[in-house]
Each structure stands twice: as C-alpha cells, then as structure tokens.
VMD Tcl script that draws the C-alpha trace (Angstrom):
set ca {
  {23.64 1.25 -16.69}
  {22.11 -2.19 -17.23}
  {18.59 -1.71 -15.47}
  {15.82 -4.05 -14.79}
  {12.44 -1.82 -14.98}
  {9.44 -3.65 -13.22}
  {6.67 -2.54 -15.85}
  {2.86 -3.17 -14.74}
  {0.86 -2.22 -17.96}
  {0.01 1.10 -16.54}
  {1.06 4.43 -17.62}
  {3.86 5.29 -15.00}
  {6.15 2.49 -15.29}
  {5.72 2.73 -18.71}
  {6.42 6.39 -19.03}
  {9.83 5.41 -17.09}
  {10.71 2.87 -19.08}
  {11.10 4.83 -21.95}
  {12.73 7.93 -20.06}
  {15.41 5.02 -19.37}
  {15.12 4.07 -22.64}
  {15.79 7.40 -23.94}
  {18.79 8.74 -21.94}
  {20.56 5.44 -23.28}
  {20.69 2.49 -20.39}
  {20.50 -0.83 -21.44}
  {17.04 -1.84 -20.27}
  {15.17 -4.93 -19.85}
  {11.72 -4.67 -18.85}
  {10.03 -7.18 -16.24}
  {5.91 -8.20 -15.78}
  {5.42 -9.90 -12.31}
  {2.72 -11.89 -12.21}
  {1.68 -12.10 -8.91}
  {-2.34 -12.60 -9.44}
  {-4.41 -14.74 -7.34}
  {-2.92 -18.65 -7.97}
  {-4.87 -19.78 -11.03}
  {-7.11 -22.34 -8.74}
  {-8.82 -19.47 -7.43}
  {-9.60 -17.87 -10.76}
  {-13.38 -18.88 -9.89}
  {-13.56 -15.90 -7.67}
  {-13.29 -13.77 -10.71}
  {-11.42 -12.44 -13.54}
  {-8.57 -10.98 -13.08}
  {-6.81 -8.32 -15.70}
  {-3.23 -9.28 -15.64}
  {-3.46 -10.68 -19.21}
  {-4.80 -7.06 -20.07}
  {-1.94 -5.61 -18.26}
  {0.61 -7.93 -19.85}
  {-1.10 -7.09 -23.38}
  {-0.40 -3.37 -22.64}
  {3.35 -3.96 -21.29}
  {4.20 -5.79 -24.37}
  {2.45 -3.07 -26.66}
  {4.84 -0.53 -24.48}
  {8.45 -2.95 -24.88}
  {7.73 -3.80 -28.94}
  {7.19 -0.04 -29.89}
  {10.97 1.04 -27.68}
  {12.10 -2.09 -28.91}
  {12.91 -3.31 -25.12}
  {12.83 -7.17 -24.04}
  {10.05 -8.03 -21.75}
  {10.38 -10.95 -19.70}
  {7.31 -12.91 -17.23}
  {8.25 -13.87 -13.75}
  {6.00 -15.95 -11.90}
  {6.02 -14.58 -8.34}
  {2.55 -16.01 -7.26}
  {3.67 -18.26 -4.60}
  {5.91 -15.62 -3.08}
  {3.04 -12.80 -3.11}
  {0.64 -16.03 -1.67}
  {3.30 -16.93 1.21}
  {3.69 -13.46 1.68}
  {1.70 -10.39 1.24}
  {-1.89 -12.14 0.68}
  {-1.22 -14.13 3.95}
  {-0.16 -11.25 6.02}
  {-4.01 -9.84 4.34}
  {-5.85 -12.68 5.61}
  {-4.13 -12.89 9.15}
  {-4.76 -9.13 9.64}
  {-8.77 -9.55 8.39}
  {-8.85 -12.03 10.51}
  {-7.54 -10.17 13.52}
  {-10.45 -7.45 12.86}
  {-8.11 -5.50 11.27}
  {-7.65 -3.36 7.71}
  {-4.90 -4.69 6.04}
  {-2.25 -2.55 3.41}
  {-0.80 -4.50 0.92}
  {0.67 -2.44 -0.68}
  {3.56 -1.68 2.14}
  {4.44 -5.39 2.24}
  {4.36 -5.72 -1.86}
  {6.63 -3.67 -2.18}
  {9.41 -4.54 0.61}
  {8.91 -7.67 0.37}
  {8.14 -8.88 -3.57}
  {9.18 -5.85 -5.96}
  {12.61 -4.57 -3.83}
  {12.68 -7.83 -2.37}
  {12.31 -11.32 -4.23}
  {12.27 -9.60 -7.07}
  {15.85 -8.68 -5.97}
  {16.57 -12.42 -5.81}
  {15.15 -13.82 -8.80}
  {16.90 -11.52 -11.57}
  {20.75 -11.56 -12.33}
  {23.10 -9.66 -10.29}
  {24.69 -7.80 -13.58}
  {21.26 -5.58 -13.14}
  {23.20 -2.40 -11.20}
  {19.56 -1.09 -10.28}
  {15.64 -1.79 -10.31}
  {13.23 0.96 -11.68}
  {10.00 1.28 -10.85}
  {7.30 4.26 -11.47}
  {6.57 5.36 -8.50}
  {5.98 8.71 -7.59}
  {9.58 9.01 -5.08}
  {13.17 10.19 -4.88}
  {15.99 8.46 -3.99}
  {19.42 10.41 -2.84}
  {22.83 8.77 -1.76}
  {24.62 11.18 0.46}
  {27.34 10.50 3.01}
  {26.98 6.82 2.01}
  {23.49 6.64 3.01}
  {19.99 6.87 1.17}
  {17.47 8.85 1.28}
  {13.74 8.71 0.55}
  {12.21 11.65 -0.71}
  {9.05 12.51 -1.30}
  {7.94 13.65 -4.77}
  {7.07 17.50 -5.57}
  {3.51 16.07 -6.34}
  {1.51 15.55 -3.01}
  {-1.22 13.69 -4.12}
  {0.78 11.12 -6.19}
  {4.11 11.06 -4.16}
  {3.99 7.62 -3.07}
  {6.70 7.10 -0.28}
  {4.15 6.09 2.22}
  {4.01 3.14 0.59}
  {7.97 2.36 0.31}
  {8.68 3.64 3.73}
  {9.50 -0.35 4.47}
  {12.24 -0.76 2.15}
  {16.01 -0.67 3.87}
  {19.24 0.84 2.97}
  {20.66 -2.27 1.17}
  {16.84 -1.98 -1.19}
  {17.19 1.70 -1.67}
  {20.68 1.47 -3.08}
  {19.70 -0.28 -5.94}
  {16.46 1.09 -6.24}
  {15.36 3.63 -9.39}
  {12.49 5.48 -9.57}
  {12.71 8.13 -12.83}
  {9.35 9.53 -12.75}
  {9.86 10.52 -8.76}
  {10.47 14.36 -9.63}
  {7.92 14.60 -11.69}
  {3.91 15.56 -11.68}
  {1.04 12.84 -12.70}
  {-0.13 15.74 -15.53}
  {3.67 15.47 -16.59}
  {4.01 11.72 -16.52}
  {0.60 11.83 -18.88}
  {1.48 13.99 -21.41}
  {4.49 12.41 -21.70}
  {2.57 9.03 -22.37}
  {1.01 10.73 -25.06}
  {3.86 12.89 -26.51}
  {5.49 8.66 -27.17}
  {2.26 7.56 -28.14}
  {2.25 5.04 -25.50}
  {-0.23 1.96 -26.29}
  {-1.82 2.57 -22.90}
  {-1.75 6.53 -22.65}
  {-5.15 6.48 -22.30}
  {-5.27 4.03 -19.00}
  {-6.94 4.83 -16.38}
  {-5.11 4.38 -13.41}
  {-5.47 0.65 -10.90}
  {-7.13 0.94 -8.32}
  {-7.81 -1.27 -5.08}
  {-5.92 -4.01 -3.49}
  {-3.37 -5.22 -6.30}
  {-4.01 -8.69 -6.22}
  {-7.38 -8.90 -6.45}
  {-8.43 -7.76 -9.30}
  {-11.45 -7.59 -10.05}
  {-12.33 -9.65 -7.65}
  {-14.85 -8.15 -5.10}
  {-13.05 -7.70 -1.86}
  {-15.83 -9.67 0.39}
  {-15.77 -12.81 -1.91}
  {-12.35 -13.03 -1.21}
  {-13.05 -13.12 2.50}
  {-15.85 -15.54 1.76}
  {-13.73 -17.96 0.07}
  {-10.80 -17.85 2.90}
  {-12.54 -17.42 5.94}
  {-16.54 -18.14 5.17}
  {-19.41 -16.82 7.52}
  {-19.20 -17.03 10.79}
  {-22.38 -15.77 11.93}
  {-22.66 -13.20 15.68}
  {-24.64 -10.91 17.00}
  {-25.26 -7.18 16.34}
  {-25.62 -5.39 19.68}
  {-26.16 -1.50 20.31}
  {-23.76 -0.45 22.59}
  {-25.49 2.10 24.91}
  {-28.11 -0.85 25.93}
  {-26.52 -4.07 25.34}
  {-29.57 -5.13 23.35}
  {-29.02 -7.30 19.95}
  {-30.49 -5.97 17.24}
  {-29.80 -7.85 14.43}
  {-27.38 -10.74 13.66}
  {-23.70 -10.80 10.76}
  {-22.20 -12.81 9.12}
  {-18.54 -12.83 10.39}
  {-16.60 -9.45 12.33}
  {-14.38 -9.32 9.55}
  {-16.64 -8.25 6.78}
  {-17.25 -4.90 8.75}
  {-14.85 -1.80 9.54}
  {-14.80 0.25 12.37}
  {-16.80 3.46 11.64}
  {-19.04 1.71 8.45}
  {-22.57 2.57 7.96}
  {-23.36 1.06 4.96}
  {-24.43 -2.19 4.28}
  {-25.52 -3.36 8.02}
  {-29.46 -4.04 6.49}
  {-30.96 -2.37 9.61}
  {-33.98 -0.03 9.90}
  {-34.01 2.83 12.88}
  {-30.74 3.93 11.99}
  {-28.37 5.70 10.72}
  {-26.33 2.74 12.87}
  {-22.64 3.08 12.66}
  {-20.17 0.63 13.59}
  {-18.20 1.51 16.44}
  {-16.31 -1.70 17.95}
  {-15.63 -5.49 17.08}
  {-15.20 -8.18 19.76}
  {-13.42 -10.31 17.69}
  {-12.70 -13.35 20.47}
  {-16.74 -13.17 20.52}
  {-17.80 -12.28 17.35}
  {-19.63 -9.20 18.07}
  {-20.55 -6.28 16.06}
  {-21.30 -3.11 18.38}
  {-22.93 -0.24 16.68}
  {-24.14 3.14 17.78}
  {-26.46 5.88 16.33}
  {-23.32 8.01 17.00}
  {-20.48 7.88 15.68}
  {-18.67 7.46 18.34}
  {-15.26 5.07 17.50}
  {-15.06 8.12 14.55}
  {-14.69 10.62 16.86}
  {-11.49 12.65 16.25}
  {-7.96 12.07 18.31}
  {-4.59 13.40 17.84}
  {-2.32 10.78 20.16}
  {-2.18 7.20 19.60}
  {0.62 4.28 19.70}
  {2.72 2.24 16.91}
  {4.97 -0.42 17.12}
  {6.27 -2.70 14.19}
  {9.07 -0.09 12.99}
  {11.09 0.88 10.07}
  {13.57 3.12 9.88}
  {15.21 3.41 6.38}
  {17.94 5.51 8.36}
  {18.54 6.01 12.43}
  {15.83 6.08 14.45}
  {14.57 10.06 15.07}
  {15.12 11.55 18.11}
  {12.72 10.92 20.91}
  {10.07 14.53 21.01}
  {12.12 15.67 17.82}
  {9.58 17.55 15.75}
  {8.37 15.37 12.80}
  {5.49 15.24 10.57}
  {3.38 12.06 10.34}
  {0.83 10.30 7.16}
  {-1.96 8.11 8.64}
  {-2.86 7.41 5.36}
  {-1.49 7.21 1.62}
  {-2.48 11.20 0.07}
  {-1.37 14.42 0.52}
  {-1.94 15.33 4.26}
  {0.63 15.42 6.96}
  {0.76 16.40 10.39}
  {3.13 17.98 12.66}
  {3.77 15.38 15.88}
  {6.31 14.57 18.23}
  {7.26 10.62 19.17}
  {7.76 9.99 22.49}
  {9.19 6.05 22.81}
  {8.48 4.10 25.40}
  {10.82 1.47 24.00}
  {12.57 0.23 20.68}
  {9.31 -1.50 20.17}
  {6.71 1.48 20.90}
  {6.38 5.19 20.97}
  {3.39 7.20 21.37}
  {2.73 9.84 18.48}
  {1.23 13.42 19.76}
  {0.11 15.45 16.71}
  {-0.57 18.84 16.53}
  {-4.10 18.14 15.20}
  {-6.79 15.52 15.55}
  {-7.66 12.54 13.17}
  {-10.91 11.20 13.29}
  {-10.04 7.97 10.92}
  {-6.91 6.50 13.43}
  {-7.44 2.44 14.02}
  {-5.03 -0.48 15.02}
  {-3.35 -1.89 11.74}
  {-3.12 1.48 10.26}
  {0.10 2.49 8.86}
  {2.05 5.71 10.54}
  {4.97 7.21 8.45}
  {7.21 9.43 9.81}
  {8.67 12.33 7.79}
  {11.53 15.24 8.58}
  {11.15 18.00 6.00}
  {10.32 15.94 2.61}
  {12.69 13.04 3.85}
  {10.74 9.98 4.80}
  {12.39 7.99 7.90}
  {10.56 5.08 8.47}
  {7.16 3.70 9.01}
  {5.05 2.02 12.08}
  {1.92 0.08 12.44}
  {-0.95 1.79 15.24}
  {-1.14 -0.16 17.85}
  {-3.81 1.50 19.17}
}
mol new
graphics top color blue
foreach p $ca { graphics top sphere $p radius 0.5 }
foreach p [lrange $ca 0 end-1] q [lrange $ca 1 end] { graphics top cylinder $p $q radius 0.2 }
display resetview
C-alpha cells in the first residue's frame, strides 16, 4: 500500500515507520509542524527543530522521503483555541483528544494526496474492520494503549487510519528501536501539552489571558485570606503554589463569573464520587445501550471502571460506576469501553 506515516521524532512513530518500511509498502513519511506560530517564540524555545533533526536522521537511514507540512494555523484555529476557551472557563483542557480528531486524522486528511490508501501513526491502538464497520481496540499494553485519546475519531477517520505498533508493548517498540539502530533509540519519551514545548504552561496563560487579580476566601467562614492573580492559573484540588501560611490550604472551588478562589484546610472538592454527568459525545460506532454494563477511563492510563450510563437525552447521560473517583471535574474526558473495544468518548459535565 502507498502509506503516509505521520513521524514526530520520537521513538514510536519511528519504530512504525520502519515496520512499514520493512514488510514492503511504499512509504512517505510526514513532520507536522504545528508549534506555537513563530511570533510567539518569545515565550520560549520550542524543540520541533530537534524533533525534525531526529525524523530526518530516522527517513535518510530507511531511505524514506520526509516531507514538512505547516499546520500551525490549523492547530492555532483549532486545538490551542479550544485550550484557551476551556482555561478560561475554569476548566482543564486535553489537547490531545482534539489534536488528534481534528489535525492528524483530520486536516491532515485534507492536505495530503488522495493516492495515500491509509495514514499511520504510532500510537499504542488497534484498528479492526468487521461487518463493514471499525473498530477501536485497545492495545495489550495498559499503560501505553492510547485509545483514550483517539476515542474522537469517526468511522470515515478510522478506515483509513494505521497504527502498526498498536499490538505491541513499549519494552517491544524499544528494543526494536535499538535492534534498527534508530538515531533516536535513546529518546526519552514527550511529555506535556504538545504544543507547548518547552514553554512553561502558566506563561502561556500569562501571555493570552494576563492577571486578573481576586480574592482568596476560605470557604467554611467566608473570610479572604489572601488575594491571585487570575482563577485560571489554579485547579480544583491544588495545594501547591497558593504562597499562604496556616495551611495545608487546598483549593476546593472557583467562581469564575467573580473571580474567586475558595480554599479549605480539607480537601473537600477531592473527596471521592462514583456518579457524575457527560455530554459532548462520540460514538465511533452506535450509541451503547442505555444501563448496558460498560467500563469507563476518567483519565489517559491503565485504570478502568465498571459503570452503567443511564441517558437522560442524546445530549446527556449520567455515568454510575462501580467504584469511587476522587479526581472527577467538569472538562474531564469520559471514555466508554465494552470488553477492549472503545465506543466513544464524553466530556463531564459535572
């Protein structure tokens, strides 16, 4: 097959690349630079020349064209203004979902030429056609198995969609890098938001939204305390970095319309839950059965739980796990799973 491999300088795409390489596909490897625009570079440095050093290292030694696409604007219009709209709400953004939905399975789609019959990627997922539909699946290893992440993408993305390290462990995927003497076997793996960088996450707030500065109030006695700099530097549940003495002091609730911090000596916004709503949905597939018996990822990782979704419409359902979570908050991603099939994902509402 003719496939178009989106390589990021790191070891897994790169590792994939040459897997495609290997079993004989005619493959044409693709850097998307997608970096803060280069006006902001002020903020910081950030390492995509370093990655794109590393992806050509990887394309010259297996022989493999590497082309640069310029997706900045995209990602901008995109994924880092969904990120400021949700900090600005008071709430924690993911990236990472909307990345890859909309930019990697999505522009990406549009920018390259049609004759590419698929899109590889190295991410940690499987992808199975049967009875004309696809199917996500999640990857035998839990801790890398990245379909949280993916479970935006639709039917039409998943069709053309490749992912040849998806049945494979991260110890495999490494000594594989090693075993083709990969330039970058040695990487460590990215962390953090993708587009910053290493740009510090608050200066990036800074430079969008400034200080904006509110009161501090403790929440049992409605006295204030101390005084921030803006609601969105702080998370629901944070204890460091609030410069008061007296404590430990905990954040526990943002007025966002008033710009107040609450806090409590308690952890008490923390404490542990195992029902809350979503909205915003996905399904790759059909929508599951309402009280089917599913399991559920607050988080990107290895843990699941067993819940049930009740919907209350098309638009929200309330999830009832089987245990509690005490790290649930409103712009959270909630992906459904049945068995190691991933449906669909949701946004908490609340």
């Amino acid at each position: 097959m003719k496939i178009a491999v989106l390589l990021s300088g790191g070891v897994d795409s790169s590792v994939a690349l040459r897997l495609l390489k290997e079993a004989g596909h005619d493959v044409t490897a693709f850097y998307l630079k997608i970096w803060l625009q280069d006006e902001f570079s002020f903020l910081g440095d950030c390492p995509w020349e370093e990655d794109l050093e590393f992806a050509r290292g990887v394309c010259e030694q297996a022989e493999v064209p590497l082309e640069i696409l310029n997706l900045q604007t995209e990602y901008w219009d995109t994924v880092v203004s969904y990120t400021i709209g949700e900090i600005k709400e008071g709430r924690t953004p993911n990236p990472d979902m909307y990345c890859n939905t909309l930019i990697k399975f999505g522009q990406f789609y549009d920018k390259i030429d049609s004759s590419f019959e698929k899109v590889a990627s190295g991410h940690y997922a499987m992808v199975e056609k049967l009875n004309a539909k696809y199917l996500l699946r999640t990857s035998p290893d839990p801790v890398k198995d990245q379909t949280y992440f993916l479970a935006y993408l639709t039917q039409s993305q998943l069709s053309r969609a490749l992912f040849p390290i998806g049945n494979n462990a991260k110890k495999e995927i490494r000594d594989l890098a090693h075993e083709y003497q990969l330039p970058n076997k040695n990487r460590k793996d990215s962390q953090g938001i993708c587009f910053l960088g290493q740009i510090k996450f608050n200066e990036f707030v800074k430079h969008h939204l400034g200080e904006l500065p509110g009161d501090i109030v403790e929440i049992n006695t409605d006295k204030i305390i101390g005084e921030h700099t803006g609601y969105y530097y702080y998370t629901i549940g944070q204890r460091s970095g609030l410069g008061l003495g007296g404590g430990p002091w905990y954040v526990v609730k943002k007025d966002v319309v008033n710009n107040i911090i609450y806090i409590s000596r308690e952890n008490i916004a923390q404490r542990a839950r195992n029902e809350f709503y979503v909205g915003k949905f996905n399904w790759i597939d059909n929508m599951p059965i309402d009280g089917e018996d599913l399991k559920v990822k607050i988080r990107h990782g290895a843990n699941f739980y067993h819940c049930t979704l009740h919907f209350e419409s098309n638009e929200k359902a309330l999830v009832k796990m089987k245990e509690s979570d005490q790290g649930i908050a409103a712009g959270q991603f909630a992906v459904f799973y049945k068995d190691d099939v991933c449906l669909g994902g949701s946004v908490i509402l609340e």
